[in-house]
C-alpha positions, 0 to 999 in steps of 0.5 A: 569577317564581313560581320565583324563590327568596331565593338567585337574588336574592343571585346576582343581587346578588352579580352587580349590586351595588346602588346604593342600597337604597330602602324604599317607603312607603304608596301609593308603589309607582309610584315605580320603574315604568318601571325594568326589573325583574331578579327579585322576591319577596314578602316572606314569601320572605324569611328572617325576613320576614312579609307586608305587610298594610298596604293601599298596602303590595305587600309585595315585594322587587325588584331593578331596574335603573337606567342601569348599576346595579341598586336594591334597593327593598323595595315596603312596610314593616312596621310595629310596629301590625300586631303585630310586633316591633320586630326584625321591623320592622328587618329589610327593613333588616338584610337590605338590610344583608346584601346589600351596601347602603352607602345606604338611602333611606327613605320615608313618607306623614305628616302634615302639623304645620309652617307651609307644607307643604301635602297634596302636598308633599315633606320631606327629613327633616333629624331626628327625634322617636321617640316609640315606646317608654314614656316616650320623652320622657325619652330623650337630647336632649329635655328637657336629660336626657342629651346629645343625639343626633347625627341618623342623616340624613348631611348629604351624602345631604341635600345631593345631594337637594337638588342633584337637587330644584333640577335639576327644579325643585323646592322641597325644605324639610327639616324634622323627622319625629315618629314615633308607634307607631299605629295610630290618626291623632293627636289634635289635642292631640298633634298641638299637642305635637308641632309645640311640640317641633319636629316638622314632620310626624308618621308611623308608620315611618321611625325605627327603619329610620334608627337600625338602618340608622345602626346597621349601617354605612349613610348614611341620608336619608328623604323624607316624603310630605305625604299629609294635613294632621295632626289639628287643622290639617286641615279634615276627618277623617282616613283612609288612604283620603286619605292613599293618594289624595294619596301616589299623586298625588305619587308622580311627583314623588318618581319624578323626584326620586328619579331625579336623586338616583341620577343624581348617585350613581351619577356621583360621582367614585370616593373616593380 
């Protein structure tokens, strides 16, 4: 597929319209193996799109296809750690936005702060805490200052999740998700602060990807992978070594979750 240009792929999606638009996060590339691949490309394919550098990250665009429809995932992110700037980390989402995506699902590997959400375990993010720019804690909605913001999560997304996690079996807990710039693991005190203002785990992605994706139309719902207890709460010292080990063995879970959520997608009854 050494061939295959950026064209081809807005051919081949103009043709196959996508279902939803997925962005992988660290370790989680076995998400979609097994789903017949249409075309692929890497990143720096794509208008405005650097390389992935990120260990667990491949770095490519695919354009799969499940049962009748087609997903568009992009296998990795890119981050603000690595030296981008936010407008380069938004734009797997401007692009997904370019091509026709109506529904974006987002997911990370975190760390985990809330009572009950053990390594291994999976979060549907119900709301977030950007804790990305100087001075974020001054912003709309934390500490009385401003009103609050509306969560860019749309509930209905949440709520098929939640169908599809009961249909496998698979206890599902919504919680909220801090995201921090990086790229150092927190400390344990910042990790005591976040958990007082309510988050219940802690990452370096997702945020900006939701707001922008909110932003430009689309329905939002994002999954946190518990790679890892935070800093502090976890017994033993963190690295991305453990975090990839731990996403990997949930990335089956997620896949089959994953799966039935498109399932009830992709026969939900036209709107009038």
């Amino acid at each position: 597929m050494a061939s295959v240009t950026y064209s081809d792929l807005v051919k081949a999606v103009q043709s196959r319209p996508p279902l939803a638009g997925l962005i992988l996060g660290s370790g989680l590339n076995e998400v979609i193996d097994g789903l017949p691949l249409l075309i692929d490309l890497p990143f720096a394919a794509l208008p405005g799109m650097p390389a992935a550098t990120v260990p667990g990250h491949r770095g490519r665009i695919s354009l799969v296809e499940f049962e009748r429809s087609t997903l568009l995932v992009f296998q990795g992110r890119l981050h603000y750690y690595e030296g981008h700037s936010w407008d380069v980390v938004a734009r797997p989402v401007q692009i997904a936005a370019e091509l026709g995506v109506k529904t974006l699902i987002l997911t990370n590997a975190s760390g985990g702060i809330g009572g009950g959400l053990q390594a291994g375990s999976l979060m549907a993010i119900r709301d977030h805490i950007a804790a990305i720019q100087p001075n974020w804690w001054r912003q709309p909605g934390l500490c009385g200052i401003g009103s609050p913001l509306r969560s860019v999560y749309a509930p209905r997304l949440r709520s098929l999740l939640q169908t599809a996690a009961e249909s496998i079996s698979l206890v599902l807990p919504e919680g909220v998700y801090a995201c921090v710039t990086g790229p150092n693991y927190e400390t344990p005190a910042e990790v005591r602060a976040l958990k007082t203002i309510g988050a219940d785990a802690v990452g370096m992605s997702t945020v900006h990807e939701a707001r922008t994706a909110a932003a430009l139309g689309m329905e939002v719902a994002a999954i946190s992978c518990i790679a890892n207890l935070a800093a502090g709460i976890s017994p033993t010292p963190l690295s991305h070594a453990e975090v990839l080990a731990n996403v990997r063995a949930v990335a089956e879970r997620l896949g089959r979750l994953l799966r039935a959520f498109w399932e009830l997608m992709a026969h939900e009854p036209l709107a009038a």
